[in-house]
C-alpha positions as a printed Julia matrix, in Angstrom:
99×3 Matrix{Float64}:
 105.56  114.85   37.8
 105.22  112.13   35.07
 102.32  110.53   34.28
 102.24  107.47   36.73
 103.04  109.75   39.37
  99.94  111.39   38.98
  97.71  108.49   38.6
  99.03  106.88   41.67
  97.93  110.22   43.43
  94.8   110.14   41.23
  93.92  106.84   42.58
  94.66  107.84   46.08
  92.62  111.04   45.68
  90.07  109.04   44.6
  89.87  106.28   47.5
  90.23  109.07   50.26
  86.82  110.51   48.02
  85.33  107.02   48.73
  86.55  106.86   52.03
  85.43  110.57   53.01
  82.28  109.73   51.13
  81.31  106.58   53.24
  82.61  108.72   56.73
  79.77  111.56   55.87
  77.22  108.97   54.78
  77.49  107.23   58.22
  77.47  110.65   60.03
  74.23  111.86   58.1
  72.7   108.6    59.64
  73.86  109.23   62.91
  72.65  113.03   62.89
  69.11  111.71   61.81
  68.94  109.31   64.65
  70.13  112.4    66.45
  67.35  114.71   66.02
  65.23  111.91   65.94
  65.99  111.25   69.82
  65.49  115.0    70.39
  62.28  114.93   69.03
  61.26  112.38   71.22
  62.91  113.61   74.34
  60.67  117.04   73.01
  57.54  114.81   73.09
  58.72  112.73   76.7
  59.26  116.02   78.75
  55.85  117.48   77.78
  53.89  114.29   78.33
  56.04  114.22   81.61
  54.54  117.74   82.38
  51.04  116.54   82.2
  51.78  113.5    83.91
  53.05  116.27   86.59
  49.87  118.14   86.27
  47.85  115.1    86.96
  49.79  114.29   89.67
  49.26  117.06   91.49
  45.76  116.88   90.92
  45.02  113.58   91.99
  47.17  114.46   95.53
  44.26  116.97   96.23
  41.86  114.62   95.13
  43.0   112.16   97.53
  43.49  115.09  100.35
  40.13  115.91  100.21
  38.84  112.63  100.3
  41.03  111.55  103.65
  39.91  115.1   105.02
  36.15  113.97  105.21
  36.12  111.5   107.51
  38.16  113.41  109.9
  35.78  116.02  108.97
  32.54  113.99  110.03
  33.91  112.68  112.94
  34.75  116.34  114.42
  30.83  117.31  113.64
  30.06  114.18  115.68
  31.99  114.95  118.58
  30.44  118.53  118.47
  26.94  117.38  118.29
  27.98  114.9   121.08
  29.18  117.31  123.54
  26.26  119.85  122.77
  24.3   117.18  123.11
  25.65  116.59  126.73
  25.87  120.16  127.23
  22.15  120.53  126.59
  21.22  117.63  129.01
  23.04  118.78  132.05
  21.35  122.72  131.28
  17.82  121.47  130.9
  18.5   119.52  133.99
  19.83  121.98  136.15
  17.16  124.64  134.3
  14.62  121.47  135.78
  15.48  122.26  139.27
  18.51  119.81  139.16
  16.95  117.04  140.31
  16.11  118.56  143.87
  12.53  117.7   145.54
């Protein structure tokens, strides 16, 4: 190999370097903005777990809080109906009503 030979392949050594050198420079970009998305997925899915949490919280929050009227009203019909009940004994207990 004579010497123009090998400074044609020196020079085209040397641009694949530059070439290889600007490929890994772009892919050490790309793998930071890599594990910077998996960080923040990391942080998404466990503020999505205590949105979860919450969630379920606040559904047995609101259960409770639709289960008290229905509640109260069931007392009232109770009352109501003992109530009656009461009347009609003490009445009959009265002699029914007979003279």
């Amino acid at each position: 190999m004579n010497q123009n030979e090998m400074a044609e392949k020196l020079v085209e050594v040397e641009a694949r370097s530059n070439s290889n050198k600007e490929r890994l420079d772009k892919m050490e970009v790309r793998q930071d903005n890599l594990e910077n998305l998996t960080k923040a997925f990391s942080v998404m899915q466990n503020e999505q777990e205590h949105i979860k949490t919450d969630v379920g919280e606040i559904k047995d929050d609101v259960k409770q809080l639709v289960a008290k009227p229905a509640k109260r009203w069931d007392g009232i019909i109770d009352k109501a109906i003992a109530v009656i009940v009461g009347a009609v004994v003490g009445f009959l207990l009265n002699g029914g009503g007979i003279p």
